[in-house]
C-alpha positions as a Python dict, from the first residue, in 0.01 Angstrom:
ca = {
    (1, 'X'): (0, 0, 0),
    (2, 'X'): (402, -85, 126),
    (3, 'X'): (670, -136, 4),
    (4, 'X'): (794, -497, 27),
    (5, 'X'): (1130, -481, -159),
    (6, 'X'): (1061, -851, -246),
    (7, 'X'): (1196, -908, 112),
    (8, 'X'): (916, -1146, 185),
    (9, 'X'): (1062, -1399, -93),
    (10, 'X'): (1355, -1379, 138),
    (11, 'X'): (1232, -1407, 468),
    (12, 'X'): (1046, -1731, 335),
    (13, 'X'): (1339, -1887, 147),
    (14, 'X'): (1550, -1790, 496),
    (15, 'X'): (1250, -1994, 696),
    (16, 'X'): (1339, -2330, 442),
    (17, 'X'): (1678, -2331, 446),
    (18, 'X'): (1657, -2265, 859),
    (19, 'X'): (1958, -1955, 813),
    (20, 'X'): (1866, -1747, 1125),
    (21, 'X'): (1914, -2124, 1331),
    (22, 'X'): (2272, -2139, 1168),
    (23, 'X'): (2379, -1808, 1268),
    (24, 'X'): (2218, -1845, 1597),
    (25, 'X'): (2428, -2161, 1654),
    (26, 'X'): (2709, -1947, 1601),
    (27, 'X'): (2909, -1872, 1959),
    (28, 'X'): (3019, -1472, 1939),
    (29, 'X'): (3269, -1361, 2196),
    (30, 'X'): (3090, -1047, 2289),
    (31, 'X'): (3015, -1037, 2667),
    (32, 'X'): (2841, -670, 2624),
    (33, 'X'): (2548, -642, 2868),
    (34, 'X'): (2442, -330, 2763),
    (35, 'X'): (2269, -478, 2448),
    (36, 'X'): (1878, -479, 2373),
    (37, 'X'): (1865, -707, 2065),
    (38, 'X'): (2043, -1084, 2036),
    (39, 'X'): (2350, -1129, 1808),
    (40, 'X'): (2181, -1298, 1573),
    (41, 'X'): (1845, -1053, 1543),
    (42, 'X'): (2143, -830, 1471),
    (43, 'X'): (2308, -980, 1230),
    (44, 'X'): (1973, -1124, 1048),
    (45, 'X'): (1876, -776, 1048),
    (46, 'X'): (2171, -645, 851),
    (47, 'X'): (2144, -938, 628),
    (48, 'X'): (1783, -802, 554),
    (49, 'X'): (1933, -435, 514),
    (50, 'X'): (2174, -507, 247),
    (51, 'X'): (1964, -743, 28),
    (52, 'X'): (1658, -477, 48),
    (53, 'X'): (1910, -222, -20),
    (54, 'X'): (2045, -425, -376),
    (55, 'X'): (1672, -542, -466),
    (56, 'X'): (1482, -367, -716),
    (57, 'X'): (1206, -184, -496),
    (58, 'X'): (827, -307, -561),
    (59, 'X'): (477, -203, -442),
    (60, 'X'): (233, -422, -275),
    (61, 'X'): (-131, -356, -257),
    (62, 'X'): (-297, -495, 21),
}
């Protein structure tokens, strides 16, 4: 059993409409080489965090 928060919908619906290739075609000026993740696996990832945060929370049974 897990707890998808309906963030599967998302991740799907982000795949279509190709958002993580639009932010990753964004240019940040942040030259910090101390970093583990990418700028956009960042920022995808706090996109993921705040709509599983305002969805209403459902179980999965697998």
């Amino acid at each position: 059993m897990t707890s998808g928060s309906g963030l599967l919908l998302v991740k799907e619906f982000n795949e279509k409409v190709g958002l993580h290739d639009l932010i990753r075609s964004v240019q940040l000026k942040d030259h910090a080489n101390h970093t583990e993740h990418t700028n956009d696996a960042v920022i995808m990832q706090k996109i993921y965090q705040n709509i599983g945060a305002t969805t209403p929370k459902i179980m999965i049974i697998v």
